[in-house]
DSSP file (Angstrom, degrees, kcal/mol; ACC not computed):
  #  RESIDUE AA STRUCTURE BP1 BP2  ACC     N-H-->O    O-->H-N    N-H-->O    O-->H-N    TCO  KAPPA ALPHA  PHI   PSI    X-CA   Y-CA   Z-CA
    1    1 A X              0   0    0      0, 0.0     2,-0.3     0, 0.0    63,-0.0   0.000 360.0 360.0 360.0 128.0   20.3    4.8   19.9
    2    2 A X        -     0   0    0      1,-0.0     2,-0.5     0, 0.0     0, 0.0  -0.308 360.0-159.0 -44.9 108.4   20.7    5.8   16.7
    3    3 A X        -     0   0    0     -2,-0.3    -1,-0.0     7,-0.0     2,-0.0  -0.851  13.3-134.2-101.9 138.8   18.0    5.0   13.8
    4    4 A X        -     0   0    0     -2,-0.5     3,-0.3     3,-0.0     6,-0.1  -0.428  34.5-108.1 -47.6 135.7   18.2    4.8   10.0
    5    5 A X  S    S+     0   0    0      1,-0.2     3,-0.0    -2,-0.0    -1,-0.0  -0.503  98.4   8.4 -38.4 140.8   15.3    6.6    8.0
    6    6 A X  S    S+     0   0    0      1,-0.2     2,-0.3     2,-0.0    -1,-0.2   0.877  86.0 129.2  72.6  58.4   12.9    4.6    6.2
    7    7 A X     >  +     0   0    0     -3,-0.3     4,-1.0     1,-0.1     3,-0.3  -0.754  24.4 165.4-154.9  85.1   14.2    1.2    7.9
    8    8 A X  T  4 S+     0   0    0     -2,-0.3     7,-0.5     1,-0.2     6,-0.3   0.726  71.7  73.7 -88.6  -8.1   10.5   -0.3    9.2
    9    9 A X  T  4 S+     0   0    0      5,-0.1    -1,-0.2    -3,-0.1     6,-0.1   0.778  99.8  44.9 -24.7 -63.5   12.0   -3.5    9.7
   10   10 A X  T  4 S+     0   0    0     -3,-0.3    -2,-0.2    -6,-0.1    47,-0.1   0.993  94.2  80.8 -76.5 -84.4   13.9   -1.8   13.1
   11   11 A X  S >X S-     0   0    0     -4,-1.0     4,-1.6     1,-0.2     3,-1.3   0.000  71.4-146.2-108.2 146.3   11.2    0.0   14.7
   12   12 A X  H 3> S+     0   0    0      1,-0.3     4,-1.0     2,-0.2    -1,-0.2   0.567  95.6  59.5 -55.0 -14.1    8.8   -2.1   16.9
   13   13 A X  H 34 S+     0   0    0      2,-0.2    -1,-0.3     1,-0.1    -2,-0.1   0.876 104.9  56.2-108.5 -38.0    5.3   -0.3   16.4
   14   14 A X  H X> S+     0   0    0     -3,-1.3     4,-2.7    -6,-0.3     3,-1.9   0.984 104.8  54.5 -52.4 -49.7    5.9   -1.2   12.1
   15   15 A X  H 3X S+     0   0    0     -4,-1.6     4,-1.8    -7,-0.5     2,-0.6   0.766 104.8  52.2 -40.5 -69.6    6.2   -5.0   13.2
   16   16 A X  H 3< S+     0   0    0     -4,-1.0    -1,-0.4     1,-0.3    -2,-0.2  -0.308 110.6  47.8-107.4  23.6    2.6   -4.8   15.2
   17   17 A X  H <> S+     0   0    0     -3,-1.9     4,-0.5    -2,-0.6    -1,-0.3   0.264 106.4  54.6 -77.1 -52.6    0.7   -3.4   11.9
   18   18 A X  H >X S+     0   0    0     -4,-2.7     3,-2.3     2,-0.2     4,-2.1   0.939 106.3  54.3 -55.2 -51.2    2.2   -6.0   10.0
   19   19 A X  H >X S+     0   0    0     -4,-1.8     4,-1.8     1,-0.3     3,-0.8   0.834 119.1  37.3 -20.2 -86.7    0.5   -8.5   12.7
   20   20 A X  H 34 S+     0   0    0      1,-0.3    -1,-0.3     2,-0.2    -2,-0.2   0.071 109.1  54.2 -65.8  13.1   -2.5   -7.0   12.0
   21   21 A X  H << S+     0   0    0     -3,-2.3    -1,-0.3    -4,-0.5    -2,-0.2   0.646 112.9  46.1-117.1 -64.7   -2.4   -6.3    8.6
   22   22 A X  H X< S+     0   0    0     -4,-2.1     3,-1.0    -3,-0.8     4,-0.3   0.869 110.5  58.4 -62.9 -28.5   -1.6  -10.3    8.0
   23   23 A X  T 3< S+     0   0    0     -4,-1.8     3,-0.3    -5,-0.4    -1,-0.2   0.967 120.4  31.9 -53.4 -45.9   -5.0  -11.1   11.0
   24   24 A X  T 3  S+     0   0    0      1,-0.2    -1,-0.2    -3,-0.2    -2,-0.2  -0.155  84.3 109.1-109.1  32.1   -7.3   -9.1    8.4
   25   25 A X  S <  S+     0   0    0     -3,-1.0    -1,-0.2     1,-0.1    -2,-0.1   0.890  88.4  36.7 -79.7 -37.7   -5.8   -9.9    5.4
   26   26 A X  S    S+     0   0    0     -4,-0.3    -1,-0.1    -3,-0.3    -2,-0.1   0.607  92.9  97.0 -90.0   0.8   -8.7  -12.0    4.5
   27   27 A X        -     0   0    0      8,-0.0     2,-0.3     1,-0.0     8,-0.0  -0.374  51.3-160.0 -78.8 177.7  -11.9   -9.9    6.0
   28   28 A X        -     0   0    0      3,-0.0     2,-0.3    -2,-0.0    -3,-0.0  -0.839  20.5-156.0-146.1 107.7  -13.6   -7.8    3.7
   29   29 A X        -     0   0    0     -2,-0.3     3,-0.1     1,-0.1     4,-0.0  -0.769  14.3-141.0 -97.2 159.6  -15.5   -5.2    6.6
   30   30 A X  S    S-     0   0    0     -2,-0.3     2,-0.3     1,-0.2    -1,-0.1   0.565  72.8  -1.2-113.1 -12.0  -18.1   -4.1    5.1
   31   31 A X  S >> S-     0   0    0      1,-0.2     3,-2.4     0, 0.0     4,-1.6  -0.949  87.4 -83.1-163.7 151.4  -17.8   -0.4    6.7
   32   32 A X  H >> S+     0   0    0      1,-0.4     4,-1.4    -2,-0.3     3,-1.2   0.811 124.4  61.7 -33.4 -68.7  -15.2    1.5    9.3
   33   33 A X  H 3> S+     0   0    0      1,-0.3     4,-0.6     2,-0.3    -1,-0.4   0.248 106.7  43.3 -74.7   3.6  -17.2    0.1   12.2
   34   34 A X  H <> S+     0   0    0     -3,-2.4     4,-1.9     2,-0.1    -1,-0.3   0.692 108.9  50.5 -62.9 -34.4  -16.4   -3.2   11.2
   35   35 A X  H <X S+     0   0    0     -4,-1.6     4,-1.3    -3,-1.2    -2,-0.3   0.933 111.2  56.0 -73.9 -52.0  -13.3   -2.8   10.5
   36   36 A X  H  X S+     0   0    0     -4,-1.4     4,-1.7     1,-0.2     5,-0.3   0.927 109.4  44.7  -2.1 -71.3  -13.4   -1.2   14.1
   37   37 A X  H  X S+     0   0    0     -4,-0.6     4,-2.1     2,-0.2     5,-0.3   0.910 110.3  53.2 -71.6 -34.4  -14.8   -4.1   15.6
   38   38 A X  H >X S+     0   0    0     -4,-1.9     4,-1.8     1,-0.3     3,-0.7   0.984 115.8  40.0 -78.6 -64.1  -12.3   -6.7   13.8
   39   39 A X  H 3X S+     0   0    0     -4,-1.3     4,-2.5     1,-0.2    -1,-0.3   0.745 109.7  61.7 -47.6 -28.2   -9.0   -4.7   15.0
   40   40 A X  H 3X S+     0   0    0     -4,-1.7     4,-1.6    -5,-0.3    -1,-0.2   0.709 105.2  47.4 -68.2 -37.5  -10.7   -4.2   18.4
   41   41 A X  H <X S+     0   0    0     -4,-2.1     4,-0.5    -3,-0.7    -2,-0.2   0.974 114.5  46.4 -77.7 -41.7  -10.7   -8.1   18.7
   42   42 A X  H >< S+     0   0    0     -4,-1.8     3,-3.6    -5,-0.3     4,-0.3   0.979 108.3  54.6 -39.7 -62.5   -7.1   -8.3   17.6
   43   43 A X  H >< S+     0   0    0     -4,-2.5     3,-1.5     1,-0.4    -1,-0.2   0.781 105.8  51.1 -71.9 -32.2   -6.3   -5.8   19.8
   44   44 A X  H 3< S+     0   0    0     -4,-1.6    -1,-0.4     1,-0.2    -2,-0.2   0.776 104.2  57.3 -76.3  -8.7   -7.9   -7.9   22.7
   45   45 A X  T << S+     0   0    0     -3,-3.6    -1,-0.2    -4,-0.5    -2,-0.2   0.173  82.9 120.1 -85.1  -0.1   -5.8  -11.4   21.9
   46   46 A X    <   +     0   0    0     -3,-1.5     2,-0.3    -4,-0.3     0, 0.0  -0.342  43.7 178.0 -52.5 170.4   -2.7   -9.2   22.4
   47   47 A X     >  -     0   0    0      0, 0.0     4,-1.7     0, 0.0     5,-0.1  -0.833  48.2-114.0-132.4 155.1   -0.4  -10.5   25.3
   48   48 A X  T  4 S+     0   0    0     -2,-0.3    -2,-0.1     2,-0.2     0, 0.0   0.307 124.3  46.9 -49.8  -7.6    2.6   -9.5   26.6
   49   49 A X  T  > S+     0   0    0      3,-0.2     4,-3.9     2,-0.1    -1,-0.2   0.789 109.7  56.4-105.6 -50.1    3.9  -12.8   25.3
   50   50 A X  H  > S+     0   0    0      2,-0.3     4,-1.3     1,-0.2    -2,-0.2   0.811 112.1  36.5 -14.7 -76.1    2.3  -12.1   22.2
   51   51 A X  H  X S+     0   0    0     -4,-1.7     4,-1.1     2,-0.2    -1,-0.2   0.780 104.8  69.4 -70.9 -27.8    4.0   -8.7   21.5
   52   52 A X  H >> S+     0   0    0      1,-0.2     3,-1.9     2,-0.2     4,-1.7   1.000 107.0  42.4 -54.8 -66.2    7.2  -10.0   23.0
   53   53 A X  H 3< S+     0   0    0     -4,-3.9    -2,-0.2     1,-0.3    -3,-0.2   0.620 114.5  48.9 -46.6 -35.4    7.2  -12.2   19.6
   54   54 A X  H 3< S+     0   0    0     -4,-1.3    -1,-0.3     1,-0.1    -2,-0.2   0.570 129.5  18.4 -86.6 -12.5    6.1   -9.5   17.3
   55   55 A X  H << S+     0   0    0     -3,-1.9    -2,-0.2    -4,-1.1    -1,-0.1   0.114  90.6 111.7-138.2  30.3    8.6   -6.8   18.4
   56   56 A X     <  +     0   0    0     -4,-1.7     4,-0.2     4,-0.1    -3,-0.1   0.247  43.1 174.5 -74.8  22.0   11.4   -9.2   20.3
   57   57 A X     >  -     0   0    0      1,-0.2     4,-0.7    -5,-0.1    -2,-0.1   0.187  25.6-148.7 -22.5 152.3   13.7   -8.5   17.6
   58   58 A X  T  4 S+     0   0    0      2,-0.1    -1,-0.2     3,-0.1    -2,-0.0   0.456 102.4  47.1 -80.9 -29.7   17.3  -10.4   19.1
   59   59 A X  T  4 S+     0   0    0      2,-0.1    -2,-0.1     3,-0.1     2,-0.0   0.028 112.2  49.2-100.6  32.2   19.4   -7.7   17.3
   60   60 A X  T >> S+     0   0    0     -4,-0.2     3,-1.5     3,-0.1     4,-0.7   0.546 113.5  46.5-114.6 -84.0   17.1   -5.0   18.8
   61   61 A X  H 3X S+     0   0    0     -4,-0.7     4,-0.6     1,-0.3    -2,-0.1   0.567 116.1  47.9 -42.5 -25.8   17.5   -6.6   22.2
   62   62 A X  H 3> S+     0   0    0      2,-0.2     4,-0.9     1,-0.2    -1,-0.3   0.837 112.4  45.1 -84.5 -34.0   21.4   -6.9   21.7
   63   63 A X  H <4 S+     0   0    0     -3,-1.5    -2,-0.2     1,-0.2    -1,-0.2   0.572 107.7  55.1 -86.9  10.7   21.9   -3.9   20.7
   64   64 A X  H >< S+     0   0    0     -4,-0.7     3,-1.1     2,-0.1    -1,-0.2   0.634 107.8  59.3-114.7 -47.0   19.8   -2.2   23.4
   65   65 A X  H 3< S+     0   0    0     -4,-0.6    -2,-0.2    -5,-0.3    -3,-0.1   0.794  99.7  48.1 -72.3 -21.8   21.9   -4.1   25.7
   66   66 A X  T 3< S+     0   0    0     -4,-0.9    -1,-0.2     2,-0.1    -2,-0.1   0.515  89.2 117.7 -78.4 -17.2   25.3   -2.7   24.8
   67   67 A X    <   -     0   0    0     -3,-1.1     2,-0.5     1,-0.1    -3,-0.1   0.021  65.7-134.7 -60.1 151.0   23.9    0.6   25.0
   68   68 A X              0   0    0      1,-0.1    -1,-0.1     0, 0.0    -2,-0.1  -0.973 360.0 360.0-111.6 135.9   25.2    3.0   27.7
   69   69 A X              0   0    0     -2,-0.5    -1,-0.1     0, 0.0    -2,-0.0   0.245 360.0 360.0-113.8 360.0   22.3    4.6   29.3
């Protein structure tokens, strides 16, 4: 399936920074390995339900359906 350039809206992996960019919007780590550890906790409250929500797009998922594979 075709993608635009520079359209981060569409691809699934921008969605799941933004997640995590709004989780840590308020830490201040004081050093990498904090900042480690604080995404390393995100990373463990993912779900499958979780990620379904952040990258379930409905016009991703339709148009993925229409698709001839």
């Amino acid at each position: 399936m075709f993608q635009q350039p520079h359209t981060p809206e569409s691809n699934p992996i921008e969605q799941v920074w933004q997640y995590f960019k709004r989780g840590l919007r308020w830490e201040l780590p004081k050093n990498l390995d904090e900042l480690r550890s604080l995404i390393s906790k995100q990373l463990e409250q993912l779900t499958k339900e979780v990620i379904k929500s952040i990258v379930g797009r409905a016009y991703i998922l339709e148009a993925l359906s229409v698709v001839n594979v």
